[in-house]
BABA-934494 format. One line per 2 residues: number of its first residue (from 1); their letters; for each residue x, y, z of C-alpha. Coordinates in pm, 1 decimal, padded with zeros to 6 digits. Layout:
N
NUM	a	X/Y/Z  ...
//
This chain:
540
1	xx	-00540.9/06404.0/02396.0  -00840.7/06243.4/02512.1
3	xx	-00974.4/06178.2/02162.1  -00640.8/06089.2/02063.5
5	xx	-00593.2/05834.8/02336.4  -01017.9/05757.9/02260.6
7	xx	-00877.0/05683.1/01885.9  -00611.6/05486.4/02001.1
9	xx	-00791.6/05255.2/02193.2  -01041.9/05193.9/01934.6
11	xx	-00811.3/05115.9/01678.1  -00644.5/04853.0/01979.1
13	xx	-00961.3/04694.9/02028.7  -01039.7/04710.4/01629.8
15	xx	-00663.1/04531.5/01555.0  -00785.7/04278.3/01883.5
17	xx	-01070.7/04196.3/01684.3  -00895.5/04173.4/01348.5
19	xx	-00617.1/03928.4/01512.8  -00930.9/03724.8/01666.7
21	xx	-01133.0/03673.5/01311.1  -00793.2/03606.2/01136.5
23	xx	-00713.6/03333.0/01443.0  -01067.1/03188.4/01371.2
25	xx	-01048.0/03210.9/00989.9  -00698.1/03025.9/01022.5
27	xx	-00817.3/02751.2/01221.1  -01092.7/02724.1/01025.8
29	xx	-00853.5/02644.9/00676.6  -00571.7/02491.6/00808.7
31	xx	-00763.2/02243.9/00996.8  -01098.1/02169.2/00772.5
33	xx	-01315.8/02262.7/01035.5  -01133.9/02059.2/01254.0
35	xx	-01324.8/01736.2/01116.3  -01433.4/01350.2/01311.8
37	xx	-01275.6/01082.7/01146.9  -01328.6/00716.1/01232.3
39	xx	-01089.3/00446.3/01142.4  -01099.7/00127.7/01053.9
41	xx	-00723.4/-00017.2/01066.5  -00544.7/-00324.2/00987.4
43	xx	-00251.6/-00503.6/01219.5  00130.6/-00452.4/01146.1
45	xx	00350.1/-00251.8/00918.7  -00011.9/-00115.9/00789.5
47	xx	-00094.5/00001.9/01106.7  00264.3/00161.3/01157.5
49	xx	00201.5/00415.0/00839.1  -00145.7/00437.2/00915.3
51	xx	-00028.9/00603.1/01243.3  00215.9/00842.1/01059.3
53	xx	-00137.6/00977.6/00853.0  -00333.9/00990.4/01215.1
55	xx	-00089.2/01226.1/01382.2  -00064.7/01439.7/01111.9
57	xx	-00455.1/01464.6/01127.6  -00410.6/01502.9/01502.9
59	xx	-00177.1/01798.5/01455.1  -00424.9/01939.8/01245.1
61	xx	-00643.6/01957.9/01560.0  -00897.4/01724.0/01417.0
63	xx	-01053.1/01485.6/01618.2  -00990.8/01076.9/01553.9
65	xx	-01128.7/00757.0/01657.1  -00985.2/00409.1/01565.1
67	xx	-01225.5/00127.2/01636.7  -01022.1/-00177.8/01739.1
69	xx	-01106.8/-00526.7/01871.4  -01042.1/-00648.7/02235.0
71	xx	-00736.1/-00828.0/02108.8  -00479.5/-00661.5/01917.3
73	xx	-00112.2/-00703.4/01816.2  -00001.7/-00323.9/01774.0
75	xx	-00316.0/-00081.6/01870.1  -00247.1/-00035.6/02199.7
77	xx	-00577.1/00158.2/02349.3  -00333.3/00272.5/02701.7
79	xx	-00122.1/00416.7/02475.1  -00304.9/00622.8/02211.2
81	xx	-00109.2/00913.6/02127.7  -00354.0/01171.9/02080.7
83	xx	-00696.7/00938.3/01934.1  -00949.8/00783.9/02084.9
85	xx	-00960.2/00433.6/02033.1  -01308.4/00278.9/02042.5
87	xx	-01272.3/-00070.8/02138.3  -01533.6/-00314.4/02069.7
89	xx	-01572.2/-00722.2/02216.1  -01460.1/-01004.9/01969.3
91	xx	-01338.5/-01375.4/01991.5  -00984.1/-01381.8/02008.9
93	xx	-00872.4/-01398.6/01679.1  -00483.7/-01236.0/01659.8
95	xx	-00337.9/-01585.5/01753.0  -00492.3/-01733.4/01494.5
97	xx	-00421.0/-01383.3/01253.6  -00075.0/-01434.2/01331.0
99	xx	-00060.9/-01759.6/01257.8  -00235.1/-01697.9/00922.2
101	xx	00088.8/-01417.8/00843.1  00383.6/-01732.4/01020.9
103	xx	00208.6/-01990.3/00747.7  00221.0/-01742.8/00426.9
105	xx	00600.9/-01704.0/00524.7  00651.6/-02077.6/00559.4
107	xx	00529.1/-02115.5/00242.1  00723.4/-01853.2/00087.4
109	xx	01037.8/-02047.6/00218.1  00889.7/-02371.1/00016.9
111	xx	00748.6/-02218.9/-00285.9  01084.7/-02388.2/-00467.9
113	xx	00941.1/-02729.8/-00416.2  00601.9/-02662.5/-00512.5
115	xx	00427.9/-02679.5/-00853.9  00288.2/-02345.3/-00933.7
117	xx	-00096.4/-02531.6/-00853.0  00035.2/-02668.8/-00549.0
119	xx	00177.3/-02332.8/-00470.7  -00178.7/-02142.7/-00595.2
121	xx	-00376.9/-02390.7/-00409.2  -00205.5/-02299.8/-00096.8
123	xx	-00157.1/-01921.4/-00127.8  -00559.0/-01989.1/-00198.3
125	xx	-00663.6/-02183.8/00158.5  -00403.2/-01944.4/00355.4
127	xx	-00638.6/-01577.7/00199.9  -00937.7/-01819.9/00258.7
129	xx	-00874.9/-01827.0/00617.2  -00726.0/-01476.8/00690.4
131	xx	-01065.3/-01385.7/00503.3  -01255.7/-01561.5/00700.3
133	xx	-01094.2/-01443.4/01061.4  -01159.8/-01071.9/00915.2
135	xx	-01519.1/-01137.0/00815.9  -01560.0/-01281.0/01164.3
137	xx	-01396.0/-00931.2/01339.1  -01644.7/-00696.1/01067.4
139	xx	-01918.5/-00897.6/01203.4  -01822.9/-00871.9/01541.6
141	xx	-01864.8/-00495.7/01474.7  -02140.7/-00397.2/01230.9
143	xx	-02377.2/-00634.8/01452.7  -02342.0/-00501.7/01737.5
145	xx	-02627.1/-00219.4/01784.9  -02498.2/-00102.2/02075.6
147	xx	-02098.2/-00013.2/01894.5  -02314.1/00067.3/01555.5
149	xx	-02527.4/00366.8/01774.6  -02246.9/00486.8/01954.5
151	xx	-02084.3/00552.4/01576.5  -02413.9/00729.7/01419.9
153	xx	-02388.1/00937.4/01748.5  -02024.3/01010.1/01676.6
155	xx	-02115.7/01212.8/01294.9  -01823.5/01080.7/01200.4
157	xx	-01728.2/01282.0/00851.7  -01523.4/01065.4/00676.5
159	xx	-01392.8/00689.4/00738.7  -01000.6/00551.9/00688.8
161	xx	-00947.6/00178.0/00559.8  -00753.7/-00051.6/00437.2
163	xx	-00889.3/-00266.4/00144.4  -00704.9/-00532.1/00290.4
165	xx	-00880.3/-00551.7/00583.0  -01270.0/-00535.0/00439.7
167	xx	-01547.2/-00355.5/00701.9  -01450.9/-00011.0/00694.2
169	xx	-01610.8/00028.3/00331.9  -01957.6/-00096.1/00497.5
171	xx	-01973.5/00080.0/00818.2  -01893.1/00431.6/00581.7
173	xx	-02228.0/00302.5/00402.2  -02364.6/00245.0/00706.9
175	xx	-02327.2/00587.3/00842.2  -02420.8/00748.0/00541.1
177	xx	-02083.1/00935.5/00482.2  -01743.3/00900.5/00264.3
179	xx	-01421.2/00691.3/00317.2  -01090.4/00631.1/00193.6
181	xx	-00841.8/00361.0/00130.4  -00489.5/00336.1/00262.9
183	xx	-00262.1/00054.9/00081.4  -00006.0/-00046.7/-00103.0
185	xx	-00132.8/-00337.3/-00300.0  -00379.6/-00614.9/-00289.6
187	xx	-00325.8/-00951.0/-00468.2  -00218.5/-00882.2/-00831.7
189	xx	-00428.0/-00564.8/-00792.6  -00749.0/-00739.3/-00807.9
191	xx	-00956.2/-00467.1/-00555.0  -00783.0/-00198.6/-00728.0
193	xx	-00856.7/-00282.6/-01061.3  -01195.1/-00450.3/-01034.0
195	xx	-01360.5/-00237.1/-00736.2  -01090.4/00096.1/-00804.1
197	xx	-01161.7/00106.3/-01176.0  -00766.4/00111.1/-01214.7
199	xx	-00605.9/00030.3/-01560.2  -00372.3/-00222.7/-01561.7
201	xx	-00232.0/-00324.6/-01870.2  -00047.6/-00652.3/-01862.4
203	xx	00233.3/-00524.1/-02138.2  00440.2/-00325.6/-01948.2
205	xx	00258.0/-00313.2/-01516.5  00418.1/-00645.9/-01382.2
207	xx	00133.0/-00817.9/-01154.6  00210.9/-00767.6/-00789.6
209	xx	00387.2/-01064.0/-00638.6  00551.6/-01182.7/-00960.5
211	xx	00888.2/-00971.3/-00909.1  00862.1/-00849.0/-01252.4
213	xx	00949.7/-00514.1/-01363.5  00827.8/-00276.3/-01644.0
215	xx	01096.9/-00407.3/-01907.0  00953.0/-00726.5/-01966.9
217	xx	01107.1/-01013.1/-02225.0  00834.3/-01188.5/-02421.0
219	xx	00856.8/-01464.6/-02163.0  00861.5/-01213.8/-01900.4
221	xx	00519.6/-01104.0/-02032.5  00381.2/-01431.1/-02068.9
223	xx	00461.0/-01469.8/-01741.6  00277.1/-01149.1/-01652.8
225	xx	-00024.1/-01246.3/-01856.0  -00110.2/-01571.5/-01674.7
227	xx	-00066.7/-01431.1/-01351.2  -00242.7/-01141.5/-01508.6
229	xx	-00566.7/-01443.9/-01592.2  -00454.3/-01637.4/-01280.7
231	xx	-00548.4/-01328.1/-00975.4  -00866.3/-01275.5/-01196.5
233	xx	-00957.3/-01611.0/-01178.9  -00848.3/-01555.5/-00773.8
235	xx	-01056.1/-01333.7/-00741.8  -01345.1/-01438.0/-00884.8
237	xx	-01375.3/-01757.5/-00702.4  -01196.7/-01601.0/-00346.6
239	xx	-01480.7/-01592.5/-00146.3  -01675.8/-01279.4/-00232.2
241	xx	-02041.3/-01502.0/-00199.7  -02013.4/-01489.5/00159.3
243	xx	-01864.7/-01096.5/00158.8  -02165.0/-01030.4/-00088.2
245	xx	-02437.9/-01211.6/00112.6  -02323.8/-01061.8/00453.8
247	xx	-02289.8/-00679.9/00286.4  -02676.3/-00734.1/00145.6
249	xx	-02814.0/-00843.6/00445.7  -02653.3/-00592.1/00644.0
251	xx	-02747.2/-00337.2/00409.4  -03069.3/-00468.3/00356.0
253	xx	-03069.1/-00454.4/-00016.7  -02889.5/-00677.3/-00281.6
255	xx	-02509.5/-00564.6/-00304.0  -02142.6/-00675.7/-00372.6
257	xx	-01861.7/-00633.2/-00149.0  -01702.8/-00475.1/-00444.4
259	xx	-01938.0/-00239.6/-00553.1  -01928.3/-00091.8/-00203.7
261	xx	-01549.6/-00058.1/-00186.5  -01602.1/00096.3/-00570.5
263	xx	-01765.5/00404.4/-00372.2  -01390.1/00465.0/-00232.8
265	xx	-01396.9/00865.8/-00285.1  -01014.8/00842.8/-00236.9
267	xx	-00757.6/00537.3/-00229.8  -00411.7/00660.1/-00079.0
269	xx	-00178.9/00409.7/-00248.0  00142.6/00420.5/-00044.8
271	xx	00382.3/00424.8/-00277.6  00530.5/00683.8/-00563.0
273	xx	00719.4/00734.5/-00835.3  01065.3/00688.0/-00711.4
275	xx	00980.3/00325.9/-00643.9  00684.2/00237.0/-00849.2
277	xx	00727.3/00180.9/-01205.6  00509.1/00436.1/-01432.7
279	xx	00179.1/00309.7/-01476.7  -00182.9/00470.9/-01543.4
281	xx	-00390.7/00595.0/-01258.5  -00710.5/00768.5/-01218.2
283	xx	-00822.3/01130.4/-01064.6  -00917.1/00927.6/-00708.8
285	xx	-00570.8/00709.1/-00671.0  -00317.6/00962.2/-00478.4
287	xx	00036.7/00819.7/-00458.1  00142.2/00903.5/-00045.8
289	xx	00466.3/00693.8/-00026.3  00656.3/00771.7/00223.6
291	xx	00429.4/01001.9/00394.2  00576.4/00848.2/00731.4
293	xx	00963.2/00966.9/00669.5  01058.4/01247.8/00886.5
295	xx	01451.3/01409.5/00943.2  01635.1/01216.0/01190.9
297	xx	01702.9/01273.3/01543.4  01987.3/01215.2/01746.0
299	xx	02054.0/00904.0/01868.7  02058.6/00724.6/02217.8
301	xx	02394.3/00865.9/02394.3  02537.6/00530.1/02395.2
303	xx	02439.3/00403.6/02055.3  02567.4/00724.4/01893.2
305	xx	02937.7/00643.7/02083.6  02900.6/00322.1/01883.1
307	xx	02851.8/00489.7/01590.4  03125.2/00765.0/01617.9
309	xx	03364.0/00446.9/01676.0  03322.0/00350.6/01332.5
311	xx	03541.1/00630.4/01213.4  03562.1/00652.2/00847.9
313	xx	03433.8/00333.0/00750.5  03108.5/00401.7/00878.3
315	xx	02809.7/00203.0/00974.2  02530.3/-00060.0/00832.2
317	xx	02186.6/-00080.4/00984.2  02033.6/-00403.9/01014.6
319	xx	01675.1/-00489.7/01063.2  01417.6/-00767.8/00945.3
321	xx	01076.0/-00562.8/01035.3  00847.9/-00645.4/01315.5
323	xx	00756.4/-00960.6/01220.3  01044.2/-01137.2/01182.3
325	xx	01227.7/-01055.6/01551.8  01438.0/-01376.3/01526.1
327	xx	01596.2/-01603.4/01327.4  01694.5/-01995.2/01353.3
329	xx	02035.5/-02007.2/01504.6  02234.9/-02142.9/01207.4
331	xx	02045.9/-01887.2/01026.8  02168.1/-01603.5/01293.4
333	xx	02532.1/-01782.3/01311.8  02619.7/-01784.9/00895.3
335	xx	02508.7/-01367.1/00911.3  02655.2/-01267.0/01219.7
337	xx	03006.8/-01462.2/01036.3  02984.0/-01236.2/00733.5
339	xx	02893.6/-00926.6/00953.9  03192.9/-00992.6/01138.4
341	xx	03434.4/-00971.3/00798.8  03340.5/-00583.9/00705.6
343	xx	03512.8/-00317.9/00865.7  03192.7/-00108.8/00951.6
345	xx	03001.3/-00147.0/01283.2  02633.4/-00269.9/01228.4
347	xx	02367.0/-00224.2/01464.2  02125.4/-00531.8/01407.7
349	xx	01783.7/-00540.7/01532.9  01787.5/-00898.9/01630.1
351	xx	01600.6/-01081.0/01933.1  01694.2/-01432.3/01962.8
353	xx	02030.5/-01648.2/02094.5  02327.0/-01436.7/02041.1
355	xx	02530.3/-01578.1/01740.8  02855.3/-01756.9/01848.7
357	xx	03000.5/-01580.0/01521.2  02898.4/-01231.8/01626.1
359	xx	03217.2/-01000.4/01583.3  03305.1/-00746.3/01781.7
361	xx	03206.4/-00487.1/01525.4  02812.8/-00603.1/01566.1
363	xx	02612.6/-00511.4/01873.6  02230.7/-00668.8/01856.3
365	xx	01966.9/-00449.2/02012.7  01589.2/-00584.3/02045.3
367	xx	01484.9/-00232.5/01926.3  01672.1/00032.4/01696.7
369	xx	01553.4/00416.6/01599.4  01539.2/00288.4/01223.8
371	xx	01489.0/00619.2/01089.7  01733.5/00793.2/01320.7
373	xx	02042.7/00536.2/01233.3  01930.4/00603.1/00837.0
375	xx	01984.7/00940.3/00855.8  02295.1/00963.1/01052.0
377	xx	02601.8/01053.7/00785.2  02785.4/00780.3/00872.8
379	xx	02542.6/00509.5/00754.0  02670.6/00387.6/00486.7
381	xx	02399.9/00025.6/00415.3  02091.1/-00057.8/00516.4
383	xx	02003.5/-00471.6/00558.7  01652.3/-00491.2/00498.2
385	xx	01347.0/-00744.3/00387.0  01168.3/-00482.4/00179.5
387	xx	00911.9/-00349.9/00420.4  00796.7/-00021.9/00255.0
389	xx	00801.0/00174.6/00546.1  01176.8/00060.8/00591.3
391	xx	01250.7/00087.8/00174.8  01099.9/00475.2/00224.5
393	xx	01300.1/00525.5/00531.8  01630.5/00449.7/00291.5
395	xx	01503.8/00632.0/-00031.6  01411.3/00938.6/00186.3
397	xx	01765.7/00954.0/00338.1  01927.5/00802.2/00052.1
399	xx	02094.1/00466.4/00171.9  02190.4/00194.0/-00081.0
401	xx	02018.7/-00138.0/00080.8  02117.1/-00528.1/00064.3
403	xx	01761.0/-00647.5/00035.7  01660.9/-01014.3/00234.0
405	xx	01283.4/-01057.0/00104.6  01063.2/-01293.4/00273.2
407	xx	00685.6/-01252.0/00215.4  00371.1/-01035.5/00047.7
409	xx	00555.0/-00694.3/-00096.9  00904.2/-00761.4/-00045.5
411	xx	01014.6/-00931.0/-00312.6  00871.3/-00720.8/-00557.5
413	xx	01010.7/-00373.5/-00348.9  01326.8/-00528.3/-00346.3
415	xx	01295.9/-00623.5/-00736.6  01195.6/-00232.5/-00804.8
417	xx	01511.1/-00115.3/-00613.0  01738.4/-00343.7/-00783.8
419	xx	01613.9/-00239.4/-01095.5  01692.5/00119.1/-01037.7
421	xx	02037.8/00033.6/-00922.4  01968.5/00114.9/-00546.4
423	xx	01987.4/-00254.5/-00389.8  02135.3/-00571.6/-00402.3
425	xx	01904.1/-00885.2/-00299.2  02046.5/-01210.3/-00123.8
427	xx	01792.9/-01536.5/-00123.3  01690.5/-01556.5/00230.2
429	xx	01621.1/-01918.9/00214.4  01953.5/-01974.4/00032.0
431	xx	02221.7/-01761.7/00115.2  02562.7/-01858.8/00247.1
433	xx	02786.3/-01630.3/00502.8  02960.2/-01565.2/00148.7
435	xx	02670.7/-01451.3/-00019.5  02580.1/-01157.1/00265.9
437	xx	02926.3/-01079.7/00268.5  02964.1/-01028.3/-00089.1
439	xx	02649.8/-00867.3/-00083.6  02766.6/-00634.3/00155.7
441	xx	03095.3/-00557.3/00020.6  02892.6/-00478.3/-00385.8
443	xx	02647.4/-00204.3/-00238.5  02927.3/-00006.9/00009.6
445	xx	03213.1/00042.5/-00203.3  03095.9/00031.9/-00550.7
447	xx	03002.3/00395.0/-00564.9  02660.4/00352.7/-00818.1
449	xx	02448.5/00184.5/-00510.6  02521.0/00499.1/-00336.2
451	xx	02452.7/00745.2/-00656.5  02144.7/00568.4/-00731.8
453	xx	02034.1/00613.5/-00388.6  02034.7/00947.7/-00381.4
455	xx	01912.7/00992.8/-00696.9  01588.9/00809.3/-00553.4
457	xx	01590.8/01068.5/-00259.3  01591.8/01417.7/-00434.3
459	xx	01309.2/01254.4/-00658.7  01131.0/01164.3/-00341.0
461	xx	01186.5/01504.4/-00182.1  01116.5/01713.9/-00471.2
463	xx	00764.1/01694.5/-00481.1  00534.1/01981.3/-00466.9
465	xx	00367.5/01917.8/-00211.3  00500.4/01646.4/00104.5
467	xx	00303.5/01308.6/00070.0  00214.0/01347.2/00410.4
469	xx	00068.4/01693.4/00338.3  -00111.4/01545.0/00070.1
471	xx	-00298.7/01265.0/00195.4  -00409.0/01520.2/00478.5
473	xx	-00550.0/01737.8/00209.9  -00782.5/01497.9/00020.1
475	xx	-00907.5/01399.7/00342.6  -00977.2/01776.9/00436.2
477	xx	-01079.7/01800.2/00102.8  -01370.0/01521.7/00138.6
479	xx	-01480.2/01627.5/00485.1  -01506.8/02015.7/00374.2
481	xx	-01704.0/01864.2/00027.4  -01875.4/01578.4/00171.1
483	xx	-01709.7/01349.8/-00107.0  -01530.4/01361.7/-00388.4
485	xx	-01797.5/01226.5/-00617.3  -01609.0/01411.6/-00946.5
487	xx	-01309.2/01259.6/-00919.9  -01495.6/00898.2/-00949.8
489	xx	-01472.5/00731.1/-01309.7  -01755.0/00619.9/-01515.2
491	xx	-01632.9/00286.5/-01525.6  -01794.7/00179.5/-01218.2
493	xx	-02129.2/00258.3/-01376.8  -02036.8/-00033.5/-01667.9
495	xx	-02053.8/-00359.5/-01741.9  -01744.1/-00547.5/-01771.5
497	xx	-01776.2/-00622.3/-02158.3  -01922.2/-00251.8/-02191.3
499	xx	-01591.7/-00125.6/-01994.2  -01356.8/-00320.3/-02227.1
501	xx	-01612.2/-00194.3/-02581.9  -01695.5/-00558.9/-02664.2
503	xx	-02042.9/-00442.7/-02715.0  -01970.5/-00156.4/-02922.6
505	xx	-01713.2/-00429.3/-03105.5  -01947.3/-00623.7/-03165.0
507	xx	-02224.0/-00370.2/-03326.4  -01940.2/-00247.0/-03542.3
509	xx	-01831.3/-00624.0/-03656.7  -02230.1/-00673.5/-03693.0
511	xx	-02268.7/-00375.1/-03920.1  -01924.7/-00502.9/-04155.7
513	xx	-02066.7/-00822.5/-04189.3  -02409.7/-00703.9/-04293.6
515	xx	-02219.0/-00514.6/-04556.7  -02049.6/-00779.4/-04637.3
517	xx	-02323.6/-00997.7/-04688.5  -02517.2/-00751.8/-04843.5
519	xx	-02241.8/-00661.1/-05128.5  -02195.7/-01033.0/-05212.5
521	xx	-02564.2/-01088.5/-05239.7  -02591.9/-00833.6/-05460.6
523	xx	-02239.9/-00927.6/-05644.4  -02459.0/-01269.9/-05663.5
525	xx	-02814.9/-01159.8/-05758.1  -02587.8/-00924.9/-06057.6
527	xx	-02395.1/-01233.4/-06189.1  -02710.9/-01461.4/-06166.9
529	xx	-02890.2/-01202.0/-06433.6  -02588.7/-01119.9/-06625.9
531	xx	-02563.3/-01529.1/-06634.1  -02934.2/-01557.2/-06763.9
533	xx	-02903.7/-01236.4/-07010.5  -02624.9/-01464.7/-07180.2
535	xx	-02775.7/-01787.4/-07198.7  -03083.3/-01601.4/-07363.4
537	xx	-02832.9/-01449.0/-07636.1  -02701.8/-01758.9/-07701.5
539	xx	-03055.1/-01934.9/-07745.0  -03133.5/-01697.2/-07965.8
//
C-alpha cells in the first residue's frame, strides 16, 4: 500500500510538474515572450484605434509604453488603462495642433469657392504647418539625452507609429530594433507608395481624397490621374529637406525621412475588404479594419428605457465624432426639425445650445456608448461623418448609415459605402431640414440599405482570423523574429526609373534601333553596289 500510495504521489507530483511546464510553455506562445513595446502615437480618432491594438497587447500580458508630450488632447497619463505612459517636456503645441485640424475643416466648408490652385495652395500651407508643429514635438524627443537613455534602457523590442505623425520611424533606428505602422491613409498615398513600395495604379485605385471609386468614367480617370501627378508633385516639394536634414544629423549619416520609414517591417492599414475597393498590396501591408469592434453591451438603465419606447419603429444613432462636439445653431435647428418628422427616437451626441426644433422623439446626450446603441436590435440608422472607427462600428453590426462628411477620410468612406449600397450622403455645408429628412426616410425603409449592410457585416466577420487577432500576431511575430526582413520588397533597394524598367526600356529600345540602323545601312551599302554594278553594265 505503501508503494502504491509511494506511486501515487509520484505520479501527483510528476502531473504537478507536467501542468507547470505546460503553464510556462503556454505563456510563453500565447504571449510572445511577453514582449516591451514602445509607442509612438498620434492625437484623435488615431489614437482611439490605436488604443483598441494596445489592450489587446496588454491582455496578452505584454508590457507597453506610449511616449507622449506634456500636452495632450486624448492620452491621458492618470488614466492609462494598463500602459505606462512615458511623458516627456515640450512647448505647448495641441492649441496650435488643433487649430491646424479647425482650419483644414474650414476649408473643406469653402473648397466650392476655390480654384483647385487656390484650394492646393491652401491644403499645401495648412500640412506645412501641422508638419512643422510635429517636427517640433520629434525634436522635442529624440534630443533629449536624458528621454533617449531612459528608452535604450527600456530594450524596447519593437516600436508602434503612425506615418502620419513622423518620429517613431527614427527613434526605432535609434534603438536599433523594428517598428510598425498603424494608418489608414496618407495624402493620395504618397508614404505608402513612395516609402511602402505599394502599387498604385491610377486606372482603377481612386487617389485618396478625390471621392472616386474603382469604376471610373474616362473623366473620372483623368481626374484620378492629375491628382494621381498632383500628390506626387505634393510630395516631392512638402517639406521632406528639413525631415531629411534633421533624420541625417540625428543619425549621423546622410539619410531620407523616407528611406527610414521604407524600413517599416509591418504597416497595419486599418481598413479591409468590405470597405476598401480591391487593390494590390504587398507581403508587409496587413489590412486590420475594424480591429476595434467588439459585441455590444447593455446600455445605461435609463437610455435603454428610451430605447424600448421606440417600439417597433426603432431607433437612429446620431453622432459627428470627437471633433466636431457642436454645431452652429441654425445648423443644429434645420437637423433637430427633420429629426423631429421620423417616427423613431434618435439619441444624438450633440454638445452645444439645445435646438428650439428638437422633437420630443430626440434626446441630446454630450456622450453616447456608440458601439453599444449600434448593436442594440432596435437600431435601425446610424448619422455619421465617416470616421472609420464609427463606419466599422456600423459594418460590424450591420447598420445602414446617412453619411454627413466633413474633412480628411470621410468623404471618401462615405463615397465607398454609397457605392456598395450601404449609405446615403447629405452635403454638410448644403443640406436643408428636407434633405436629412429625406435622407433619413431612403436608408430606413427602403429595405436594400439594410441588405447591403449586412452583407458588409458577414464579410467583415468571416475572416479567418479577427483583425484584432491579427495585428497582435505580426507584432508577436516581429518581436519573437526580430523583424520581418522577408516580407520587405526589393523595390526599396531601386531607383525610381529602375523600379518602373525605364532603364531596361531603354537598353531594349537601344538595341532595336541599332538593328534598325544597322539593317538600313546595310539595305544602303547593298543598293549603293547594286547601283554601281549597273552603271558599269551600261558603260560597257
Amino acid at each position: 500500500m505503501k508503494l502504491v500510495g509511494g506511486k501515487a504521489e509520484i505520479t501527483m507530483r510528476s502531473e504537478k510538474w507536467v501542468s507547470v511546464l505546460l503553464l510556462l510553455q503556454l505563456c510563453y506562445f500565447s504571449c510572445g515572450s511577453c514582449g516591451k513595446v514602445l509607442v509612438w502615437p498620434m492625437e484623435y480618432s488615431h489614437w482611439i484605434n490605436l488604443k483598441a491594438l494596445l489592450n489587446g497587447l496588454i491582455q496578452r500580458s505584454h508590457e507597453v509604453t506610449v511616449l507622449t508630450p506634456s500636452a495632450t488632447v486624448f492620452i491621458d497619463p492618470g488614466n492609462s488603462s494598463g500602459f505606462h505612459v512615458e511623458v516627456f517636456p515640450v512647448e505647448t503645441i495641441q492649441e496650435d495642433l488643433a487649430s491646424v485640424f479647425e482650419n483644414w475643416i474650414t476649408l473643406w466648408s469653402e473648397f466650392r469657392k476655390l480654384s483647385a490652385l487656390q484650394y492646393g495652395a491652401a491644403m499645401q500651407k495648412i500640412f506645412f504647418e501641422y508638419s512643422r508643429l510635429i517636427k517640433l514635438q520629434c525634436e522635442s524627443a529624440v534630443l533629449n539625452k536624458d528621454l533617449m537613455k531612459t528608452l535604450k534602457n527600456g530594450k524596447y523590442e519593437v516600436v508602434i507609429s503612425d506615418a502620419l505623425c513622423p518620429c517613431g520611424e527614427l527613434i526605432a533606428e535609434i534603438l536599433g530594433i523594428p517598428f510598425f505602422y498603424s494608418l489608414r491613409f496618407t495624402m493620395g498615398n504618397t508614404l505608402e507608395k513612395y516609402c511602402g513600395g505599394l502599387p498604385s495604379p491610377p486606372s482603377y485605385v481612386p487617389v485618396p481624397m478625390t471621392i472616386l471609386t474603382d469604376k471610373m468614367t474616362f473623366m473620372e480617370r483623368v481626374k484620378n490621374m492629375l491628382f494621381f501627378i498632383y500628390f506626387d508633385f505634393w510630395f516631392q516639394n512638402f517639406d521632406m529637406k528639413d525631415w531629411d536634414q534633421f533624420y541625417s544629423d540625428v543619425l549621423g549619416r546622410p539619410t531620407t525621412l523616407c528611406e527610414t520609414m521604407g524600413k517599416a517591417d509591418i504597416w497595419l492599414i486599418r481598413t479591409y475588404w468590405d470597405l476598401q475597393f480591391p487593390h494590390p498590396y504587398l507581403p508587409n501591408f496587413e489590412f486590420v479594419g475594424g480591429l476595434h469592434c467588439k459585441p455590444a453591451k447593455p446600455l445605461p438603465e435609463e437610455m435603454e428605457k428610451f430605447v424600448q419606447s421606440s417600439g417597433e419603429h426603432g431607433i437612429v444613432v446620431f453622432s459627428l465624432g470627437s471633433m466636431i462636439k457642436n454645431l452652429t445653431e441654425e445648423k443644429g435647428n434645420l437637423i433637430a426639425a427633420a429629426l423631429a418628422q421620423i417616427p423613431q427616437k434618435v439619441l444624438w451626441r450633440y454638445e452645444g445650445k439645445k435646438p428650439d426644433t428638437l422633437g420630443p422623439n430626440t434626446r441630446t446626450y454630450d456622450w453616447i456608448p456608440q458601439n453599444d446603441l449600434l448593436g442594440h436590435p432596435k437600431t435601425k440608422a446610424f448619422i455619421t461623418h465617416g470616421g472609420a472607427n464609427g463606419i466599422y462600428e456600423a459594418i460590424y453590426h450591420g447598420v445602414p448609415m446617412i453619411g454627413v462628411p466633413m474633412f480628411g477620410d470621410q468623404p471618401d468612406n462615405i463615397a465607398h459605402m454609397k457605392a456598395k449600397g450601404a449609405a446615403v450622403e447629405v452635403d454638410f455645408h448644403t443640406m436643408t431640414t428636407a434633405d436629412m429628412l429625406n435622407a433619413l426616410k431612403t436608408v430606413i425603409n427602403n429595405p436594400s440599405y439594410k441588405e447591403n449592410a449586412m452583407r458588409l457585416s458577414r464579410i467583415h466577420h468571416e475572416q479567418p482570423v479577427k483583425p484584432l487577432d491579427r495585428a497582435v500576431f505580426w507584432i508577436e511575430f516581429v518581436m519573437r523574429h526580430k523583424g520581418a526582413k522577408h516580407l520587405r520588397p526589393a523595390a526599396h533597394d531601386l531607383t525610381w526609373y529602375q523600379y518602373h524598367s525605364l532603364d531596361v526600356i531603354g537598353f531594349l529600345l537601344a538595341c532595336v534601333a541599332t538593328v534598325f540602323l544597322i539593317v538600313i545601312k546595310c539595305c544602303l551599302f547593298c543598293c549603293g553596289k547594286l547601283g554601281k554594278t549597273e552603271k558599269k553594265q551600261k558603260r560597257a
